[in-house]
C-alpha positions, 0 to 999 in steps of 0.5 A, a space after each residue: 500500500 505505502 509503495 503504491 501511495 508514493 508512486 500516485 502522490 509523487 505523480 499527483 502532488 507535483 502536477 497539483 502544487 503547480 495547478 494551485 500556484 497558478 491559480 494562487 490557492 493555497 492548501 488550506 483553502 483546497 482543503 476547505 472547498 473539498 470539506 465544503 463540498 462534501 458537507 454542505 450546508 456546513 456552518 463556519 464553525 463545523 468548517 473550522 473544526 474540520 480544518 482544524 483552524 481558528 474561527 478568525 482564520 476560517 472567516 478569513 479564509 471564506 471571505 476570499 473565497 466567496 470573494 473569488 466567487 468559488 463559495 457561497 454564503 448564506 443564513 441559516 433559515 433556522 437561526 439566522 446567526 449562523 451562515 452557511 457554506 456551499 459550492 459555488 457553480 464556479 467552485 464546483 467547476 474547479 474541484 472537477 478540473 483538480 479531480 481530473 488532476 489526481 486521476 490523471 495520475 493514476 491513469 498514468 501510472 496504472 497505464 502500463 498494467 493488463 487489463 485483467 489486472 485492472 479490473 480485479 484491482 477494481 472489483 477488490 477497490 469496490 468491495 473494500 469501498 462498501 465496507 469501509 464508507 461510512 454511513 452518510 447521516 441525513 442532512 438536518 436541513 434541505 439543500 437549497 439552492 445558495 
């Protein structure tokens, strides 16, 4: 497993810090649009304990993103001290041209591997992907549109 990890993330971390530097994001903010992505609507402060940074720093961090039109924010209808954090459209459109990014890698790297031998690998990544996802919770509040 640690060999395979070195190989994709040698591939993927080269091509994605120079992604990030032309786009001038840094990997904190990387890292809260995946979190955002895959939360939302998630409030500032669960942002901030998913990062493990400050609220100020959080703040900050959103304020530059909503800036740059790569998040939205809002109230929330429940309590309206609380905001809400989701994806913009432009956001979502970035994370897809990263994704695309880190696949790529594993494509290259797994290019020259038998097709046999890809599709077991799959299958076992499938089985092993159903065992250890964990289960998504219902979302306290219905997803409208930001």
């Amino acid at each position: 497993m640690r060999q395979l990890h070195r190989l994709v993330s040698d591939r993927m971390m080269g091509s994605l810090q120079s992604d990030l530097q032309g786009e001038d994001v840094s990997f904190t903010q990387m890292t809260a649009l995946y979190k955002v992505r895959a939360f939302a609507p998630i409030s500032v402060t669960a942002l901030a304990e998913h990062l493990g940074v400050s609220l100020p720093a959080t703040s900050q961090l959103i304020q530059e993103l909503v800036r740059r039109n790569l998040m939205e924010r809002r109230e929330n209808p429940q309590d309206r001290r609380e905001k809400l954090l989701a994806l913009s459209e432009k956001g979502q459109q970035f994370l897809s041209v990263k994704e695309k990014t880190m696949i790529g890698a594993y494509s290259e790297l797994f290019q020259r591997a038998q097709p046999e031998t890809l599709g077991r690998a799959e299958a076992a990544i499938n089985a092993l992907l159903h065992e250890i996802r964990p289960p998504v919770p219902p979302s306290p509040l219905p997803k409208e549109p930001l």
